[in-house]
Structures are given as structure tokens and as C-alpha cells.
ROKEMI-80054 format. One record per residue (C-alpha): residue in three letters; x, y, z. Coordinates in steps of 0.1 Angstrom, whole numbers, padded with zeros to 4 digits, always signed. Each point is the difference from the previous one (the first is absolute). Layout:
ROKEMI-80054
AlaXYZ;...
end
This chain:
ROKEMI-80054
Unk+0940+1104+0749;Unk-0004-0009+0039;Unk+0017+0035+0015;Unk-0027+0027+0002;Unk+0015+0036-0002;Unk-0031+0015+0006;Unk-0015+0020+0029;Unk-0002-0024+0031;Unk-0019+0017+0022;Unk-0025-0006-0024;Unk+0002-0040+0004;Unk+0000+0003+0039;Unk-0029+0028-0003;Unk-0019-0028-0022;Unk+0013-0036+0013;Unk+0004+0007+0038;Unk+0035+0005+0017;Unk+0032-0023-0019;Unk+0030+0000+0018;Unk+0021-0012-0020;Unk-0010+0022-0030;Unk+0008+0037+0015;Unk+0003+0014+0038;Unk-0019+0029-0007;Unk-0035+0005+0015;Unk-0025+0026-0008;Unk-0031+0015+0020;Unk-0020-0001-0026;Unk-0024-0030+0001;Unk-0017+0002-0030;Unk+0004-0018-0032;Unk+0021+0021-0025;Unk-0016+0015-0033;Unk-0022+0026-0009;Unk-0032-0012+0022;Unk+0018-0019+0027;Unk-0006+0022+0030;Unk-0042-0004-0016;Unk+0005-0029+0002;Unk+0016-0007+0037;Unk-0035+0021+0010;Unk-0026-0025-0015;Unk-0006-0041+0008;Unk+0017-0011-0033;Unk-0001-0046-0006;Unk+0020-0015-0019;Unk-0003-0030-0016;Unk+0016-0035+0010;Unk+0026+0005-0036;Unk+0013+0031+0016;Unk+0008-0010+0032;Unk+0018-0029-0013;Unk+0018+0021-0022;Unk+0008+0024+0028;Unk+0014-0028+0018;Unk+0023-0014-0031;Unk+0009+0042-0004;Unk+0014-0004+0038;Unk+0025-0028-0007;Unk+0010+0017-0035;Unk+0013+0031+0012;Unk+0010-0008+0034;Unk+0029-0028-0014;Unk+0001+0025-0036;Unk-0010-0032-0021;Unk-0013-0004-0031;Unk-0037-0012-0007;Unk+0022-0028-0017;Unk+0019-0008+0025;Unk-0026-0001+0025;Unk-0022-0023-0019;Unk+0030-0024-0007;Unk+0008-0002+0041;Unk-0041-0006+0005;Unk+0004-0033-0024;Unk+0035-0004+0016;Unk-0019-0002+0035;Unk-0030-0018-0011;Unk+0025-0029-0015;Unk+0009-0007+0036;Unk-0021-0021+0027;Unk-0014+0024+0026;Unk-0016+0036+0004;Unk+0009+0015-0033;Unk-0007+0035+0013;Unk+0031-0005+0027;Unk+0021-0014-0026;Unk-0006+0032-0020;Unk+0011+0016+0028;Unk+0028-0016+0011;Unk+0013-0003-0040;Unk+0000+0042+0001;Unk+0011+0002+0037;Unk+0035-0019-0015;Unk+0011+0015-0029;Unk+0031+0015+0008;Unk-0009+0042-0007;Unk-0025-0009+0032;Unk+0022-0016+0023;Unk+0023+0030-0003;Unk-0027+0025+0003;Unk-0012-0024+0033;Unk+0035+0006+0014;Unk-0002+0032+0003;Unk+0027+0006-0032;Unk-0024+0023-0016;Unk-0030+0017+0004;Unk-0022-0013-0025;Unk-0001-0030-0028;Unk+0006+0024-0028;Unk+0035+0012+0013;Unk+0011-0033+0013;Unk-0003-0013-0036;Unk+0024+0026-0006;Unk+0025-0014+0026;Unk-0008-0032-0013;Unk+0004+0006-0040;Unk+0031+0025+0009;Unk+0020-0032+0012;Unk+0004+0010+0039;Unk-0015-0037+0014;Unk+0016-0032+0002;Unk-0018-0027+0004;Unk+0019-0032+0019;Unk+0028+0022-0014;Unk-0009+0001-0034;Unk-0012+0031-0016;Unk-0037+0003-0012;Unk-0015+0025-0022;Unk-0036-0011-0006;Unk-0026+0015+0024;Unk-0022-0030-0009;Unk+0026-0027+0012;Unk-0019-0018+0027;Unk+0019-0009+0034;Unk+0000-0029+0019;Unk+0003-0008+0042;Unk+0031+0003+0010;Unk+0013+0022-0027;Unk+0025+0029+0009;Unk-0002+0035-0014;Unk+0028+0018+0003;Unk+0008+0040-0012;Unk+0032+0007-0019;Unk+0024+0009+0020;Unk+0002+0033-0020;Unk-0039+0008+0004;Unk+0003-0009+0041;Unk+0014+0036+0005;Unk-0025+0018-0022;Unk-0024+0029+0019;Unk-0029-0012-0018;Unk+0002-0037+0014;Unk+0010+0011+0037;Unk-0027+0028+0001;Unk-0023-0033-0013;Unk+0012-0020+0030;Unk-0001+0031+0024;Unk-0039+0007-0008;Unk-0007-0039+0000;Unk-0018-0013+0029;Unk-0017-0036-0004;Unk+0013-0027-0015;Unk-0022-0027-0008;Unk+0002-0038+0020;Unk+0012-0022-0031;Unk+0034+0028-0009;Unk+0028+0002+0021;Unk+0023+0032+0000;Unk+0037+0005+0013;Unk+0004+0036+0002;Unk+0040-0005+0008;Unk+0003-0011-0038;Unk-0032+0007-0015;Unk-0008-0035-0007;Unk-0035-0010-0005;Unk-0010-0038+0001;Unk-0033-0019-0011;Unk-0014-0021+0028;Unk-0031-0013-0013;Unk-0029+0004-0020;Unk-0016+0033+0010;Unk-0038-0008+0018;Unk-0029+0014-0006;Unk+0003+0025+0031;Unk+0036+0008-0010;Unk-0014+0023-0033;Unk-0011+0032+0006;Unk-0021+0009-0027;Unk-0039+0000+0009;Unk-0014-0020-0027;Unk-0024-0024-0007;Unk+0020-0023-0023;Unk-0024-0027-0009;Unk-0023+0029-0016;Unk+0034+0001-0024;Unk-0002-0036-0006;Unk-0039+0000-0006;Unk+0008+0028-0024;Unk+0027-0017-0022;Unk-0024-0034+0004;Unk-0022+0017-0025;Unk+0018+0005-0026;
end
């Protein structure tokens, strides 16, 4: 099951700060659990495994995938000619539940799935309920025209601020469009993703 229900805090205490997994932020800065503030105190190493699989954690629960979904777009990028890591990349930065949380239509991945699997998009006016789908340049995401005057997506749109360089956005008709592939620079999420491919490499 790729949704985690779970604390989140926990995840960002552990993983390091994912934006598209929760907005909330704690002042705590040690790792959750029983000995975790003991921990934060002494010089703890970890071994080469567990920083890979720190790095493979990141991309799980900042897009909400499954580890079998993740390992199936790691031999989906790998199949093409060039840096597999940015294809990895670029293959999560396009499925459709992130271009609508990129937007600014929601505030995390996990509830714009739920815009997504509820039947609100249209995409080049046809209607799409799989989060998964993967968009194209030039594609056109538009919100039903019933959804355009609901609070939740204009208090979205009101708190958004950045919009990355390969989206456009017409506010007028909330119309969001594809330009390109996203670059490296255009994702947010601090991560070292050929550690993720090293890690999957192995197995």
C-alpha cells in the first residue's frame, strides 16, 4: 500500500525536510524513538546500506509511492539512454498527482491524489483518475468547472507562491500547462538520487 497514514513528523524528524509529504515542521531535531534525543548527543556512523536506503526512503514518501513502484520507475529510467538518476526524477516529477500538487492545487501529494482519484482534473479535456498517469509537454490540466469554486483549491492557490520553470499557470481559468521536462534545478527535494540508483543496483 503506497499512502502512509502514519505520524509524518516522524518521517521528516528521520529523513530531513519533504515538501511534498506534509507542511508541518517541528523544533525538534532529533531522530524520533525512545533514544533519539541520546542519540542526537553522541557521533553516531552509519554505514554506506543506510544512507542509500535513506536516500531511496526520501523519494518513497515524498511522491507516497510504493517500494514497487519505485523500483519499477528505477528499471523504467535505467531502460533509457542517459543519467538514469534524472530520468528517475523526471518519471516522478510527471505523474499527474505531482504536477497538481506543483501547481499550487494542493498542498501535498497525498491530497492531490485525492483531487485526482475524486475526478476534479481533465486532462486535454478528458477526465483522469489515476494519480500514476504520467503527463507529457504540452499537456493541459484543467479543474472542473465545479471544483474551480471550492475554498480548499482557492485557499491552495492563495498560500502558493513558486511555480516551477517547466509548468505554466493561468490564474483567470485555473489552467495549468506542461512545458517541458522538469530539470534537475526545477525539483526541490534535496536528495542525492544516484545513491537511490546505487541502491536498487544491488539487488
Amino acid at each position: 500500500m503506497s499512502r502512509y497514514l502514519k505520524a509524518k513528523l516522524r518521517i521528516v524528524r528521520r529523513l530531513g525536510a519533504l515538501p511534498a509529504l506534509t507542511k508541518k515542521t517541528t523544533n525538534r531535531k532529533y531522530t524520533p524513538g525512545q533514544h533519539g534525543q541520546n542519540k542526537a548527543n553522541k557521533r553516531t556512523s552509519i554505514s554506506e546500506y543506510a544512507v542509500r536506503l535513506q536516500e531511496k526512503q526520501k523519494l518513497r514518501f515524498n511522491y507516497g509511492i510504493s517500494e514497487k513502484q519505485l523500483y519499477n520507475y528505477v528499471k523504467r529510467a535505467k531502460s533509457l539512454k542517459g543519467a538514469t538518476g534524472t530520468y528517475l526524477l523526471q518519471l516522478l516529477e510527471m505523474r499527474i498527482d505531482n504536477i497538481i500538487y506543483r501547481l499550487g492545487f494542493a498542498p501535498t501529494i497525498a491530497s492531490a491524489r485525492q483531487i485526482v482519484a475524486h475526478g476534479h482534473i481533465k486532462l486535454n479535456n478528458k477526465k483522469v483518475t489515476i494519480p500514476s498517469f504520467q503527463c507529457k509537454p504540452n499537456d493541459k490540466l484543467i479543474i472542473g468547472s465545479k471544483t474551480k469554486s471550492s475554498i480548499i483549491i482557492k485557499k491552495n492557490l492563495e498560500n502558493f507562491t513558486e511555480l516551477p520553470k517547466h509548468l505554466e499557470f493561468d490564474k483567470t481559468n485555473i489552467i495549468g500547462k506542461i512545458k517541458t521536462n522538469p530539470r534537475r534545478e526545477d525539483i526541490d527535494l534535496k536528495i542525492n538520487e544516484l545513491l537511490v540508483v546505487e541502491y536498487y543496483s544491488r539487488k
